[in-house]
C-alpha positions in Angstrom: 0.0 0.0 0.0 2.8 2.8 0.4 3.6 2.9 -2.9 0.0 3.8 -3.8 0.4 6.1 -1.0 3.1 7.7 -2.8 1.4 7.5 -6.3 -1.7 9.1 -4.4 0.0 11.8 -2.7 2.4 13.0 -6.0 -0.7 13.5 -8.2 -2.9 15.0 -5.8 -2.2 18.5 -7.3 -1.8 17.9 -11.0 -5.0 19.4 -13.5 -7.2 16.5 -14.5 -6.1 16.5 -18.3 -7.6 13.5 -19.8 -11.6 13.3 -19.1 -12.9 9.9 -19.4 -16.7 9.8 -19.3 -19.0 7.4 -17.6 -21.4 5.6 -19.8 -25.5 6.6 -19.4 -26.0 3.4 -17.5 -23.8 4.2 -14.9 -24.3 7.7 -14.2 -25.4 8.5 -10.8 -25.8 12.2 -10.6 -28.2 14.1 -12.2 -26.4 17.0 -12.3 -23.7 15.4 -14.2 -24.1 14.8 -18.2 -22.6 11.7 -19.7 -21.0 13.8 -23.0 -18.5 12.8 -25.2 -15.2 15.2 -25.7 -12.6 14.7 -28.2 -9.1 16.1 -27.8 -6.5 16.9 -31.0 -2.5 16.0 -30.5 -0.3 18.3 -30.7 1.3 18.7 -34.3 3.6 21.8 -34.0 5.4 23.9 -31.3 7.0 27.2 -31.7 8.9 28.0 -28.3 9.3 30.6 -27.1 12.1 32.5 -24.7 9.6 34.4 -22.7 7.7 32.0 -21.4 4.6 31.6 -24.4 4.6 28.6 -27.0 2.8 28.8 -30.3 0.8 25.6 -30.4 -0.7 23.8 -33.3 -3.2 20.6 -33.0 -4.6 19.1 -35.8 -6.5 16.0 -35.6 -10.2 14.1 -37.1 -13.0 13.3 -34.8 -16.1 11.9 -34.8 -19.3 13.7 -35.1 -22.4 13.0 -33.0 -25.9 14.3 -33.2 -24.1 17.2 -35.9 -21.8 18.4 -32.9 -18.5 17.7 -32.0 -16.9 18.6 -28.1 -13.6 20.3 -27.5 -11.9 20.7 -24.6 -11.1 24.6 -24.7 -7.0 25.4 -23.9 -6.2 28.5 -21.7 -5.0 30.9 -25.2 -3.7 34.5 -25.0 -6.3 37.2 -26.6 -6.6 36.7 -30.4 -4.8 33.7 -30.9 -7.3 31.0 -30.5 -8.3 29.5 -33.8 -10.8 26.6 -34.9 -11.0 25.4 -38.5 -11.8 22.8 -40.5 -9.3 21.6 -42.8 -10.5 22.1 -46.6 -13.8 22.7 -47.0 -15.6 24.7 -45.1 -17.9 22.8 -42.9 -18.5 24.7 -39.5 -21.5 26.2 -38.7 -20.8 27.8 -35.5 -18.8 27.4 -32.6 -20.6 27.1 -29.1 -18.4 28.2 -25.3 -20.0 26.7 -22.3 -19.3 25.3 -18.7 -20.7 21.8 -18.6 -20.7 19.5 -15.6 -19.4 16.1 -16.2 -18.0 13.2 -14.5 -14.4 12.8 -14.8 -11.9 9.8 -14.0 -10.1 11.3 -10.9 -6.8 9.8 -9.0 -7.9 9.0 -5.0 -6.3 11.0 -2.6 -7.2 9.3 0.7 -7.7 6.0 1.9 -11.1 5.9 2.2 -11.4 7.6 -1.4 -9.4 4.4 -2.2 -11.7 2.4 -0.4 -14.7 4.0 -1.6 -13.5 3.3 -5.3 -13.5 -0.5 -4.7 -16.6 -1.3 -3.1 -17.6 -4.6 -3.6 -14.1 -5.6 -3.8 -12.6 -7.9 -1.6 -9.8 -6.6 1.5 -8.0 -8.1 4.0 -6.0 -5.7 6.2 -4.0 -6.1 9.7 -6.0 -4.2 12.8 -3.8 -1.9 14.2 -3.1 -2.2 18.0 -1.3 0.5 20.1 0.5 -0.8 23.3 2.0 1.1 26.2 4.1 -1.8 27.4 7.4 -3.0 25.8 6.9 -6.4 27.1 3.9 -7.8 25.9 4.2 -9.0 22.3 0.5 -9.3 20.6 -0.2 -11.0 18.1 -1.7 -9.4 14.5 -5.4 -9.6 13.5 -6.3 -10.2 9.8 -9.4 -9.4 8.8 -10.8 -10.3 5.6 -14.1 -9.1 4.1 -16.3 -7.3 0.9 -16.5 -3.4 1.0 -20.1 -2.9 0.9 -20.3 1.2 1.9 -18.4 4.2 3.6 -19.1 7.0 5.9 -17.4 9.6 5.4 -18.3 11.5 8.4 -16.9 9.1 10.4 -14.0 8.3 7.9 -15.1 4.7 8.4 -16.2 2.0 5.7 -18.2 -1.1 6.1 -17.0 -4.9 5.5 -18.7 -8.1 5.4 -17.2 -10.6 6.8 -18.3 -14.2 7.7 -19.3 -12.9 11.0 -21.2 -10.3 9.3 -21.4 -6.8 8.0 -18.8 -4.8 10.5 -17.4 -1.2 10.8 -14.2 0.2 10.9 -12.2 3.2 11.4 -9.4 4.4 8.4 -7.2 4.5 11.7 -8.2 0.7 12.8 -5.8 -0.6 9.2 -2.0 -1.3 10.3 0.3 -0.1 8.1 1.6 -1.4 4.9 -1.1 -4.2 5.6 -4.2 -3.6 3.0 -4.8 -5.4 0.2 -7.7 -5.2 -2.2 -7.8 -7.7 -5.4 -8.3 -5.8 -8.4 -7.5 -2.8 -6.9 -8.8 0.6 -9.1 -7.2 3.9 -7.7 -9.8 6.0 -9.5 -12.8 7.4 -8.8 -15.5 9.3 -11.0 -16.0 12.9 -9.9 -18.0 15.8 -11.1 -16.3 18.6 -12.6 -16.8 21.6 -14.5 -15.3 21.9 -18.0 -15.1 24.3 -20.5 -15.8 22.9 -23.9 -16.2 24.6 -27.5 -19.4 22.3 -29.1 -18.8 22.9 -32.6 -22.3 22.4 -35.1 -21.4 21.3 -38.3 -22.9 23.0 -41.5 -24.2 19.3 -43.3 -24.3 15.7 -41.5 -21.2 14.2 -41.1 -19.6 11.3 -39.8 -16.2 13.0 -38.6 -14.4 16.5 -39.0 -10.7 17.0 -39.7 -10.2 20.0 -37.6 -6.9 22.6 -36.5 -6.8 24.0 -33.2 -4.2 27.1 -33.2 -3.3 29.2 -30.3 -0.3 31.0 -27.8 -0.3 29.7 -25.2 2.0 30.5 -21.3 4.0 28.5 -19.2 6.2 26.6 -22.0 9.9 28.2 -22.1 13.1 26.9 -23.6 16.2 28.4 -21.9 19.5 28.3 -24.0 22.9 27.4 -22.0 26.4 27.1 -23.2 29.6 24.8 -23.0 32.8 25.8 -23.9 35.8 24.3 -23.9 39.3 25.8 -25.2 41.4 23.2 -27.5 44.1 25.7 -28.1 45.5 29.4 -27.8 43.5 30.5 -30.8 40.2 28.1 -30.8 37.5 27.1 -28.7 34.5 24.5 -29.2 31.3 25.6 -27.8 28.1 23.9 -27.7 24.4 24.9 -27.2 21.5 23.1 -25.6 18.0 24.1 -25.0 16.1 23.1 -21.8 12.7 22.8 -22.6 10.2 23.7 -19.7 6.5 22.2 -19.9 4.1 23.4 -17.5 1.5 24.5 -20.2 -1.3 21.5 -19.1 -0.2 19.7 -22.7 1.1 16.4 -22.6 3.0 16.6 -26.0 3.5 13.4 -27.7 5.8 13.2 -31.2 5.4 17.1 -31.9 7.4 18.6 -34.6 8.9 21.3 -32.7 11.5 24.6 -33.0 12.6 26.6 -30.7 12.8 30.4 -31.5 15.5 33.3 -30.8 13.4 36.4 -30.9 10.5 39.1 -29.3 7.2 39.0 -30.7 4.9 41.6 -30.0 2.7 40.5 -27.5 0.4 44.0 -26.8 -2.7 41.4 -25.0 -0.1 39.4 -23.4 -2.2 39.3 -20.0 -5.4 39.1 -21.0 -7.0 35.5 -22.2 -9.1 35.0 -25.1 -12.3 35.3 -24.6 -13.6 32.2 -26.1 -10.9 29.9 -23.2 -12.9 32.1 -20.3 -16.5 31.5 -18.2 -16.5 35.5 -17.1 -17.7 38.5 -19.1 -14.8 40.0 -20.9 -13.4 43.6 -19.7 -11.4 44.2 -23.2 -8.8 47.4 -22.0 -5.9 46.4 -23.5 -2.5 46.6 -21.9 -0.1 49.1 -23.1 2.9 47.5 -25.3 5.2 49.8 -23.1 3.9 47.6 -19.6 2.7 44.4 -21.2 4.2 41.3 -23.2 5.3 37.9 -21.3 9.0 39.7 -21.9 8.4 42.4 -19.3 8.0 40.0 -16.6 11.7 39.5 -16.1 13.1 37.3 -19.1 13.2 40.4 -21.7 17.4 40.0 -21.4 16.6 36.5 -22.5 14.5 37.5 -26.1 16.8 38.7 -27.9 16.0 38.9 -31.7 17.7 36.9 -34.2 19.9 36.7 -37.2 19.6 39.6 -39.8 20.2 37.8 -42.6 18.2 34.8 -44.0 20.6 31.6 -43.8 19.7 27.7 -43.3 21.8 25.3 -42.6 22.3 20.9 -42.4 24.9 19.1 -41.6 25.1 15.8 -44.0 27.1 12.8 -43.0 30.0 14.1 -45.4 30.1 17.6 -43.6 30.3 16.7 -40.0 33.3 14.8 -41.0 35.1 17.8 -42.1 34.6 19.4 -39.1 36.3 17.2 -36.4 37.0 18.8 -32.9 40.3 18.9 -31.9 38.5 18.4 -28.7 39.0 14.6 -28.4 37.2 13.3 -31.6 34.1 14.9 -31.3 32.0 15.9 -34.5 30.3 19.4 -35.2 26.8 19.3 -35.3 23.8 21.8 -35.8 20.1 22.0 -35.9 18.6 22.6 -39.3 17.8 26.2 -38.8 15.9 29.6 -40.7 15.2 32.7 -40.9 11.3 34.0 -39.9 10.9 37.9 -40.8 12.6 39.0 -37.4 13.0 35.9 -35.8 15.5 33.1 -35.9 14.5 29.3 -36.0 16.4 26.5 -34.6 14.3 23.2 -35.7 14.5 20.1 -33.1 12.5 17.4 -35.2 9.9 15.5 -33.5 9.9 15.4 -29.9 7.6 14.1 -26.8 7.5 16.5 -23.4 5.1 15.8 -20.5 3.2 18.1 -18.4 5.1 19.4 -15.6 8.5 18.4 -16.7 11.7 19.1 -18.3 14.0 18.3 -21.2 17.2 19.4 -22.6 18.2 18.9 -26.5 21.1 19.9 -28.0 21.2 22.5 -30.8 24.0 22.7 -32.0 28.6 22.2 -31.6 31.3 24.5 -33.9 34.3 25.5 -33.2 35.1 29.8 -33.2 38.3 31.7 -33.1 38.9 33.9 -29.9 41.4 36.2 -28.5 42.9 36.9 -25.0 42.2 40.6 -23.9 42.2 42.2 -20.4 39.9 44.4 -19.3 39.3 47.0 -16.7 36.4 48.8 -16.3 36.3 52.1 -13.6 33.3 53.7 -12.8 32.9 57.3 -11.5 33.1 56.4 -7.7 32.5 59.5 -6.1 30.7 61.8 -8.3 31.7 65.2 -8.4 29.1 67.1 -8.8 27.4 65.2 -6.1 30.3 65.1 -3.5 32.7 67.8 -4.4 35.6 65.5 -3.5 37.9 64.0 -5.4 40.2 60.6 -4.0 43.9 61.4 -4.3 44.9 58.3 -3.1 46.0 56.0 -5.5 43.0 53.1 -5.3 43.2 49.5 -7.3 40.5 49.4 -10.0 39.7 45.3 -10.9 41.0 44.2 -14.2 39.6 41.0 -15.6 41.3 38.4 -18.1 38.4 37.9 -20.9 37.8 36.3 -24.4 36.7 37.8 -27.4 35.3 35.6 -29.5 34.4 35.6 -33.6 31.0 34.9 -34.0 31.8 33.1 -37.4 29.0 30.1 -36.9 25.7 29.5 -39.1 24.0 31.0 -36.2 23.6 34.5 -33.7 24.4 33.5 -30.0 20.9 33.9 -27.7 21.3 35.3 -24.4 22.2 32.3 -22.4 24.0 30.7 -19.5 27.8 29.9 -20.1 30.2 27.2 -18.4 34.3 27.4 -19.8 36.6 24.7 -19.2 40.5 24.5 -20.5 42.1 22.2 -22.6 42.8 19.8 -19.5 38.7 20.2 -18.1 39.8 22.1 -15.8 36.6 24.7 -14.6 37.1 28.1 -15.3 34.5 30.1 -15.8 30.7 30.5 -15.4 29.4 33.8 -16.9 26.4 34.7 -19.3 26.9 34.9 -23.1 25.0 38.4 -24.1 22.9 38.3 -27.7 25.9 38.1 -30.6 25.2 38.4 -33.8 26.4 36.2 -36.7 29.8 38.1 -37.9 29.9 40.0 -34.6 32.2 39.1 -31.5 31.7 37.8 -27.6 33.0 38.9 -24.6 33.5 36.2 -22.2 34.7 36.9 -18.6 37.1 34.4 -17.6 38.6 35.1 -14.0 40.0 38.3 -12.2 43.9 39.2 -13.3 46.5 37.9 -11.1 49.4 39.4 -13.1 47.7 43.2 -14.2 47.5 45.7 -12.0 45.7 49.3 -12.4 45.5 51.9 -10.1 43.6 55.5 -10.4 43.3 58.9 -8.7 41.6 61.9 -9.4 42.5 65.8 -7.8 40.6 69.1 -8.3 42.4 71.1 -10.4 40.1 74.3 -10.4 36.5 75.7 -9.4 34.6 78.4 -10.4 31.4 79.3 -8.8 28.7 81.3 -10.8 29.9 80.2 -14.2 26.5 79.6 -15.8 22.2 80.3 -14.3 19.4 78.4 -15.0 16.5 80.1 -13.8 17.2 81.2 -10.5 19.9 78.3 -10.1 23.6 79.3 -9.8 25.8 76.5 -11.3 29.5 76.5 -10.7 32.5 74.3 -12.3 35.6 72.4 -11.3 38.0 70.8 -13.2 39.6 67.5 -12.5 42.5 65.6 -13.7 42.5 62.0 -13.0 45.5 59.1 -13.5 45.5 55.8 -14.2 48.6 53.7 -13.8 48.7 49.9 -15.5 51.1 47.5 -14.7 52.2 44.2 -16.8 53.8 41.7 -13.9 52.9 38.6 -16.7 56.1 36.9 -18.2 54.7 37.7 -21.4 52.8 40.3 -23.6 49.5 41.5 -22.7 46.9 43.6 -24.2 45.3 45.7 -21.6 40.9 47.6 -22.3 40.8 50.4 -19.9 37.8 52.0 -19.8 37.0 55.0 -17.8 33.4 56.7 -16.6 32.8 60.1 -15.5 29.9 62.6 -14.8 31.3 65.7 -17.2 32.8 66.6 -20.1 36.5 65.2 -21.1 38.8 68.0 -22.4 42.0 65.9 -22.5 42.6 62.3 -22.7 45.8 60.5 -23.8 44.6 59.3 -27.4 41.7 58.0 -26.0 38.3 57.1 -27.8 35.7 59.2 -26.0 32.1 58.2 -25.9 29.6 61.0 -24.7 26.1 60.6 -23.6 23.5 63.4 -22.5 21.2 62.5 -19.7 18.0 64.8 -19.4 18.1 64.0 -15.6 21.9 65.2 -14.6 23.3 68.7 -15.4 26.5 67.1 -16.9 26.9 64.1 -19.6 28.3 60.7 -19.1 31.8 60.3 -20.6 33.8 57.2 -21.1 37.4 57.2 -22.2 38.8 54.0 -23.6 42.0 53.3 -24.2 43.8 49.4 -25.6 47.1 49.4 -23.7 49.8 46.7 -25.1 52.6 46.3 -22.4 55.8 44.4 -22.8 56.8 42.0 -19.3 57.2 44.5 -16.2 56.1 47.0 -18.2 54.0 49.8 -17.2 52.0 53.2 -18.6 50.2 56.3 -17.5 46.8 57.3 -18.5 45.9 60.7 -17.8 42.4 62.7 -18.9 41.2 65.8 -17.5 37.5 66.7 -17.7 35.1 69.8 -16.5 31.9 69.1 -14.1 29.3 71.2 -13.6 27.6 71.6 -10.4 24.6 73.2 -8.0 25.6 75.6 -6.3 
């Protein structure tokens, strides 16, 4: 009995999917209809990064009485469709709530009993002793169900001293048995079904259920693994995530790199609801299943259109020099502003998981270091500068050529060496196909940067907006980078400040004007190549205006 326990007890919360009806003999309530629903299997999936899948069904069922009975999927607004294949042959389409009885799983023992009655049991009667010294012996007893109470969560047996009454409590554990067991039981419940009237008298309809539909999500992860000082192999999976209330069965299905507009992306279609529709739609700004925290995960796809198989003769041509492991890759397209990775026919529960993998090439990369210092103290905030020399982080990154068949997705990212040793987890950001990677590898051991900043001048009254004195001050500020490696090494140091930059070292300067601050955001960059133990100043000097 515990492992029906179990079973009992793990499906008490899933959605009752599959409705089974009772025959019109055996239907005991009359508030319950015995009607026959048909279901369509899933054909085609388009998955989604932001947690929506574009489902397709397509299936023939059999007509009774010139109506046919649908259970009715939970769609986004506007993309729930019903149509017959060819001809035209629906006359109208019907939403209602309709009471049935449904085959349940029993989540109690007396449900379990309940379900068998007129089954034979035999069970162990539980005792409960005080004393450690008195062994007693078990009861078997042995008898038909014939009825259960559920107020006193008791059922009734008859046995060959006749019909008898027991307690749930009174049955030992691990002792029932019931031959023929059935762990089901008929319930009523409330489904909504589209009853769809046929134009002419058939016998069956061919019909195609479309419709978006939430809580199906792939999410893209990486492994990459460097073979040498020039090329890495990285491979792509995609984690499927099924919690949509669709068992899919031997679904042709893709997984897409992209952001569809989704302006009704909270509001159900009103043909999957039972309440009066409020229709006050969402603003595109606010809305779409990519707000809700997974918009740095839909990134659109290629820009150009490309596909892309990998025959027999191919794959052998491109041999890893990672042990002897083959390229591989999807079959793949191009869909207006979206990019298509196609997994063939697949199967995917409710409620669970599965990973596939997409695709394996090798790339070129480069070693870089980078430093990145932000504008700590703000200026015109804190009128202080620091003085004293303080260490800025540099990190040792790759660059990589995104020379593959495919853009990179937003995605998880794992980097191993040529020996598998770990070195890296970090997130691979949206690349483009012919555009480059950075990947973060660990924090330098062998670069050091230091920076400090002094006031040079300050002016009060310079400039008046409105009533508003504004002074300003400028500020010089140095950055010194050391090389302690044994060999060459090609140093990014990039530099933020809240002001203008008047001077600074050869360095590319980006600007950017921020309606809610009183000075831009300036970024000098500068690609610093030192020699062993070698070392160079950076110096800029920039003006900061400030509140007086």
């Amino acid at each position: 009995m515990s492992s029906i326990f179990t079973t009992i007890v793990r499906l008490a919360t899933l959605s009752i999917l599959a409705i089974s009806v009772l025959p019109a003999q055996s239907q005991n309530s009359t508030t319950s209809k015995a009607l026959s629903t048909s279901s369509l299997p899933v054909r085609n999936l388009s998955i989604f990064k932001n947690g929506s899948c574009f489902i397709t069904k397509e299936g023939t069922v059999p007509v009774s009485n010139s109506e046919v009975r649908l259970n009715v999927p939970s769609a986004i607004n506007a993309t729930y469709w019903l149509t017959t294949v060819g001809d035209k042959l629906i006359r109208s389409v019907r939403y209602s709530d309709e009471k049935m009885k449904v085959n349940h799983e029993v989540v109690s023992m007396l449900d379990l009993i309940e379900a068998n009655i007129g089954k034979t049991m035999s069970f162990e009667l539980h005792h409960e002793s005080h004393s450690t010294t008195i062994a007693v012996q078990p009861q078997t007893i042995s008898g038909k169900i014939v009825g259960i109470n559920h107020n006193l969560n008791s059922f009734k047996l008859e046995t060959s001293n006749g019909v008898r009454l027991f307690g749930v409590d009174a049955i030992a554990p691990n002792s029932s048995i019931i031959q023929d067991i059935v762990d089901q039981k008929m319930v009523d419940s409330l489904a909504h079904l589209a009853v769809i009237s046929t134009l002419k008298p058939v016998d069956q309809l061919t019909l195609r259920e479309i419709s978006l539909q939430r809580n199906m999500q792939w999410i893209p992860s990486y492994a990459v693994h460097i073979t040498n000082d020039k090329e890495l192999r990285i491979e792509m999976k995609a984690l499927i995530e099924n919690f949509s209330g669709e068992d899919i069965t031997n679904a042709d299905a893709e997984v897409v790199v992209g952001v569809p507009q989704l302006y009704y992306s909270f509001l159900n279609d009103p043909s999957t609801t039972s309440y009066y529709t409020q229709l006050q739609p969402y603003s595109p700004y606010n809305s779409g299943l990519a707000s809700a925290g997974l918009s740095n995960m839909s990134i659109r796809g290629g820009r150009a259109a490309s596909t892309m198989t990998m025959d027999q003769n191919e794959a052998a041509q491109f041999k890893s020099t990672f042990g002897d492991q083959p390229m591989f890759g999807a079959e793949t397209e191009q869909a207006h502003d979206n990019f298509v990775y196609k997994l063939g026919t697949i199967s995917i529960a409710n409620s669970t998981k599965v990973s596939f993998p997409v695709f394996a090439t090798t790339l070129k990369y480069k070693n870089e270091m980078e430093c990145d210092i932000s504008d700590v103290l703000n200026y015109e905030n804190s009128r202080s500068s620091y003085t004293t020399p303080t260490d800025a982080e540099v990190y040792h990154s790759i660059e990589v050529e995104n020379k593959s068949a495919y853009p990179l997705t937003t995605g998880g990212l794992m980097v191993e060496d040529e020996n598998g040793h770990f070195l890296s987890q970090d997130e691979l950001k949206y690349t483009p196909k012919g555009g480059t990677a950075k990947i973060r590898l660990a924090k330098s051991l062998s670069v050091a940067v230091k920076h400090n900043e002094e006031e040079l001048s300050r002016s009060d009254n310079v400039k008046k907006i409105g009533r508003q004195s504004y002074g300003r001050a400028s500020i010089r500020g140095t950055i010194n980078v050391v090389n302690y490696d044994t060999k060459a090494q090609t140093i990014v140091v990039r530099k933020v400040v809240n002001g203008s930059i008047t001077k600074s070292d050869d360095a590319t300067v980006h600007r950017n004007v921020r309606v809610s601050s009183t000075n831009p955001e300036s970024k000098c960059e500068w690609t610093v190549v030192l020699n062993p133990g070698q070392s160079r100043e950076l110096n800029y000097e920039y003006d900061c205006v400030y509140r007086q």
